[in-house]
C-alpha positions in Angstrom: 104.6 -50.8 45.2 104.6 -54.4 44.4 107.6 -56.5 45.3 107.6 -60.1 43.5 110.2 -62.7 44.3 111.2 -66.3 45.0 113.7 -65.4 47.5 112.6 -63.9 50.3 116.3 -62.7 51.8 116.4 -61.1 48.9 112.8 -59.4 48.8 113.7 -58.2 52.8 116.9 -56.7 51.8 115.3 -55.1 48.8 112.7 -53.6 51.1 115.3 -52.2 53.8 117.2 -50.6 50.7 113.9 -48.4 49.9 112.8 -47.9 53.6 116.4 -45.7 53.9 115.0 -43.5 51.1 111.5 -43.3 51.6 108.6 -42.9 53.9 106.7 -46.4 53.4 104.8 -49.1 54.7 105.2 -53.1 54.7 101.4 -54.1 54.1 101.9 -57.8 53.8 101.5 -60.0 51.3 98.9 -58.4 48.2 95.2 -58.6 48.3 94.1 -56.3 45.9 95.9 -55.1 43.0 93.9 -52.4 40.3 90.6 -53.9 41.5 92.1 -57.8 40.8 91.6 -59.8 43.9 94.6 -62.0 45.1 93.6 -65.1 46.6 95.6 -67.6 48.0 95.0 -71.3 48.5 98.8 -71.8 50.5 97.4 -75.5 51.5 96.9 -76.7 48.1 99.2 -74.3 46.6 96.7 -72.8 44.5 96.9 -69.0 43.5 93.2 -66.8 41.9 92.9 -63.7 40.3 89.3 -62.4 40.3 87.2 -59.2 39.7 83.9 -59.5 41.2 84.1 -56.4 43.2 84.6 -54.5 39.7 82.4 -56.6 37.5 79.3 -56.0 40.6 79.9 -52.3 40.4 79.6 -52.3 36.6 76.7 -53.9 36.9 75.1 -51.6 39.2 76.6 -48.6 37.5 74.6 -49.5 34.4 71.3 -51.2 36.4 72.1 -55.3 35.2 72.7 -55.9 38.6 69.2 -57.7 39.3 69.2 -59.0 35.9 68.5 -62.8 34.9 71.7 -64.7 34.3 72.3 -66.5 30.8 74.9 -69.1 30.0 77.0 -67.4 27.7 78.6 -64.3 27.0 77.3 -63.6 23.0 73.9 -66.0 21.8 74.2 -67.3 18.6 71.1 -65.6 17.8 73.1 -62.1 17.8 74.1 -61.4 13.9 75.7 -57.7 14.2 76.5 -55.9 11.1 76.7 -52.1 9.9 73.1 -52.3 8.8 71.6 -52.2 12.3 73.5 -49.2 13.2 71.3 -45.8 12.8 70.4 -44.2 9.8 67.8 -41.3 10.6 68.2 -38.3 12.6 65.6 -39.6 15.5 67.0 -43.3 16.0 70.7 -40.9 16.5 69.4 -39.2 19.1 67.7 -42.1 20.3 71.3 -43.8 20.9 72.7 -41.0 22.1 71.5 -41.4 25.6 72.8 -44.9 25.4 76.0 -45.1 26.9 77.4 -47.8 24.9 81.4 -46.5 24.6 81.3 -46.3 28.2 79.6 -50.1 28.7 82.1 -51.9 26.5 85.0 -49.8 28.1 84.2 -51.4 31.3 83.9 -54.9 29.9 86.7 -54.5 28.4 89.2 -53.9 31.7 87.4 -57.0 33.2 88.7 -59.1 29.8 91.6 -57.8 29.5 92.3 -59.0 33.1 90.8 -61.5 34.2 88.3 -63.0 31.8 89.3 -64.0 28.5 85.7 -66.0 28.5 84.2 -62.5 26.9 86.8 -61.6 24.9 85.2 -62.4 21.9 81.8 -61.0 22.8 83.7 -57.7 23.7 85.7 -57.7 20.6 82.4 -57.9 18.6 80.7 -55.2 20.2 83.3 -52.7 20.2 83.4 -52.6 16.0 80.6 -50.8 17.0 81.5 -48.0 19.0 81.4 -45.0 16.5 77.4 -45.5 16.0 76.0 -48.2 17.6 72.8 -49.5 17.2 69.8 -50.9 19.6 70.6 -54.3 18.3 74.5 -53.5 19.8 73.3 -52.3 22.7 71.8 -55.4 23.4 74.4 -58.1 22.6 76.5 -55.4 25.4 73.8 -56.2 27.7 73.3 -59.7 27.1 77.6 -59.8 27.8 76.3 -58.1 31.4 74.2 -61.0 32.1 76.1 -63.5 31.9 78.6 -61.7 33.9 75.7 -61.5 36.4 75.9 -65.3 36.4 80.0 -65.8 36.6 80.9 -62.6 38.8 82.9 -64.7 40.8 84.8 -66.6 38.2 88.4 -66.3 38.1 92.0 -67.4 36.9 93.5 -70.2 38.8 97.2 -71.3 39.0 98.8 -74.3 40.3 96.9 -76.7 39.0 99.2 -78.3 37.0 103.2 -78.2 36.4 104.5 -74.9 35.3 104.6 -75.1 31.7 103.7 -73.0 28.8 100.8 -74.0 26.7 99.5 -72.7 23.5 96.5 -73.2 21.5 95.4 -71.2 18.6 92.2 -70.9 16.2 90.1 -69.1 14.1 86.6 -68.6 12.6 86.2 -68.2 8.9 84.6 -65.2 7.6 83.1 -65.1 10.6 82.8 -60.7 10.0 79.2 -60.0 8.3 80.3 -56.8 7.0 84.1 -57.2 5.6 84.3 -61.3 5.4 87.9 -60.8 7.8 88.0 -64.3 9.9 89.0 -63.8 14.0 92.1 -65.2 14.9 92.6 -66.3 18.6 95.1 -67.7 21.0 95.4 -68.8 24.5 98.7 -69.4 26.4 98.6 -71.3 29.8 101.5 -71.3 32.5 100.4 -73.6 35.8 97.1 -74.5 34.5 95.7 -71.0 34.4 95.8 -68.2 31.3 98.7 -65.9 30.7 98.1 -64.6 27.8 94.8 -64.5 25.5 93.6 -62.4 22.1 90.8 -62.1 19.9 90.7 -60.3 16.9 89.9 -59.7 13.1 92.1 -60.8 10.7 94.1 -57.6 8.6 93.0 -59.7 5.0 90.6 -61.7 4.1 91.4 -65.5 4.0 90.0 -67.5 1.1 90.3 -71.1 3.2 89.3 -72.4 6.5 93.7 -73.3 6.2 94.4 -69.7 5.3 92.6 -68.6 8.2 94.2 -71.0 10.9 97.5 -70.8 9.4 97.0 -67.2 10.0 96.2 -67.5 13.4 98.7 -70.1 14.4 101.2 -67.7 13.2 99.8 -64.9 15.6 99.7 -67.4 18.3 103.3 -68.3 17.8 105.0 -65.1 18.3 102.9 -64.7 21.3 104.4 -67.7 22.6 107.8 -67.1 21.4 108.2 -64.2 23.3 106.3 -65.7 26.8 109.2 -68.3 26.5 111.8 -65.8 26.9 110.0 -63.8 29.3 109.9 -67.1 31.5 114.1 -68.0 30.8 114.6 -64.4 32.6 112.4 -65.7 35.3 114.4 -68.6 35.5 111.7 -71.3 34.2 112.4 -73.6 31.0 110.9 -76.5 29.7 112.0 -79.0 27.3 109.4 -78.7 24.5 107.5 -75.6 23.7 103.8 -76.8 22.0 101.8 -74.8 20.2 98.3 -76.8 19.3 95.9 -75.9 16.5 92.9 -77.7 15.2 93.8 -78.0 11.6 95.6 -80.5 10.3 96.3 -78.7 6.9 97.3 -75.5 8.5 99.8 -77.7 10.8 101.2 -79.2 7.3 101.4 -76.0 5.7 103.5 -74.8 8.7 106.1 -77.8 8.8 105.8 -77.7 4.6 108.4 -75.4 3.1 107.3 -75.8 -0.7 104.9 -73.6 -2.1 102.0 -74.7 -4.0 99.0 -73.3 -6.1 96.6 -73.7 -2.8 99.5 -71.3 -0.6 101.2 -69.1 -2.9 98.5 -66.1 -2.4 99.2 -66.0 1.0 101.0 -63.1 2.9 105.0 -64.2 2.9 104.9 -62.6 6.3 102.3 -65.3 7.4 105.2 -68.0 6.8 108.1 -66.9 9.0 106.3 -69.9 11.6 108.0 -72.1 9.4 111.5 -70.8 10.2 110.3 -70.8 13.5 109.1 -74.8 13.3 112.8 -75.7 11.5 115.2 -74.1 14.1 112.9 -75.7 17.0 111.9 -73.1 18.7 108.5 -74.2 19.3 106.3 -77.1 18.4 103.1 -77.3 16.7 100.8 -80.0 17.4 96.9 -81.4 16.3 94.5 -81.4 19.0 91.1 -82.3 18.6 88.6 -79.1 18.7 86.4 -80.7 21.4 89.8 -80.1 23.5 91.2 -76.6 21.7 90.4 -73.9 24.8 91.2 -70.9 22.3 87.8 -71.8 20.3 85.5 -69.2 23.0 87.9 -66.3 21.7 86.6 -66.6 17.7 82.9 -67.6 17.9 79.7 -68.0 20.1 79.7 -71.2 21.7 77.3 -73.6 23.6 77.4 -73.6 27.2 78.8 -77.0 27.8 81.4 -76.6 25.2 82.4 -73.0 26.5 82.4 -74.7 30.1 85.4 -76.9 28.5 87.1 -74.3 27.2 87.1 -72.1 30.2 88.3 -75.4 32.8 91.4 -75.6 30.0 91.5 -71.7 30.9 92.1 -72.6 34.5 88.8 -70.1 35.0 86.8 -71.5 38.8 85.6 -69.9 41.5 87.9 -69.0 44.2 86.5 -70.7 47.9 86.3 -68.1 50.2 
């Protein structure tokens, strides 16, 4: 069991209370918690989640361990679409030995946890999973080496003041096969990610606005509801900022009249605009060389995926 508090009276009066009804152990302060590593900085008040253990045993498990490191988790060079999957009996069989469900399965624990750097290379791969191709197989493989290079990468906290952060973005038509756009979001609390997503658009957007509006709007309900989660924790801040990349989209949000440009857009799309009037949140431009949600809707560069994982709070943990 883990037992998380402020108060410590309160923690050792909690832990009395069970002792009386069960058989159990005080094991200190937690180290490892399903395979995330817990370490803590107490002298500069810094706090790391990491999963190198688990991302090395992956590695192993499917023999990238000794293979050569790249910079980033999906190269541009990687265009994956239905047409490389298998069409003939014999390249089936072929990719039958492959065990590709079982490869993304394991990247996707470590992204879910720990490492929203991969999210969009995971979410890629995995449209794949009901008959992948060679060409799949080794975009899932090129995601294991950079992992071979950032093992010990993690989420840091403390950083900075304890406030919630959001950014949002999205690609356009950035799906070969349907055309959807990927809408992501990442939310900060103490300098390090809370809460991160990367995924296809439901329609299709017909604008680069469409398409961040969209997102934003995705982005704001995730941070609507991480503000109330932090009010029963006791935090609150005076402003609640949500930024985005797109000046239109930021317009259309605060913009109540529909136009010929908007009207075609989902009505469900615009409930961030009650959102914007009652004050619940902000939304604010930020330039894209500073937005750290842009590694969860495309390929980047390495330096400007090293900028997005510092606003992450993503470093290596000193031993």
């Amino acid at each position: 069991m883990l037992i998380v508090g402020r108060n410590a009276s309160r923690i050792d009066r909690l832990k009395t209370q069970l002792s009386q009804s069960f058989a159990m152990k005080d094991l200190g302060p937690a180290k490892q918690i399903l395979g995330i590593r817990i370490h803590r900085e107490r002298n500069a008040k810094k706090l790391y989640l990491s999963q190198e253990k688990y991302i090395e045993k992956v590695l192993q498990r499917f023999n990238m361990d000794k293979a050569k490191a790249v910079s980033s988790p999906l190269a541009t060079h990687f265009k994956l679409n239905t047409k490389q999957c298998p069409s003939i009996d014999i390249e089936k069989k072929d990719m039958e030995r492959v065990p590709y469900a079982s490869a993304v399965g394991s990247l996707m624990y470590a992204m879910v946890c720990t490492r929203p750097d991969i999210a969009y290379a995971v979410g890629v791969v995995s449209r794949f999973l009901s008959n992948p191709g060679r060409e799949h197989w080794n975009a899932v493989k090129w995601i294991m080496r950079y992992l071979r290079g950032t093992s010990s990468l993690g989420l840091g906290f403390g950083n900075e003041k304890p406030l919630l952060v959001g950014y949002t973005d999205a690609d356009m038509a950035g799906d070969v096969d349907t055309r959807k756009s990927t809408s992501g979001f990442l939310i900060t609390f103490a300098g390090g990610a809370v809460a991160w997503q990367s995924r296809l658009q439901k329609c299709v957007a017909l604008s680069t606005t469409e398409a961040e509006f969209i997102a934003a709007t995705e982005a704001c309900k995730e941070l609507l509801w991480m503000k109330k989660f932090t009010w029963e924790l006791g935090f609150k801040q005076q402003r609640y900022v949500l930024f985005c990349d797109s000046q239109s989209a930021i317009h259309l949000g605060k913009n109540s009249t529909f136009h010929g440009r908007s009207k075609h857009i989902d009505v469900r799309y615009h409930w961030i605009r009650d959102i914007l009037n009652d004050k619940l949140l902000e939304l604010e431009k930020v330039h894209t060389d500073h937005n750290g949600s842009d590694m969860l809707t495309k390929a980047l560069p390495r330096e400007k995926l090293e900028v997005c994982r510092v606003i992450a709070g993503m470093a290596n943990p000193s031993t």
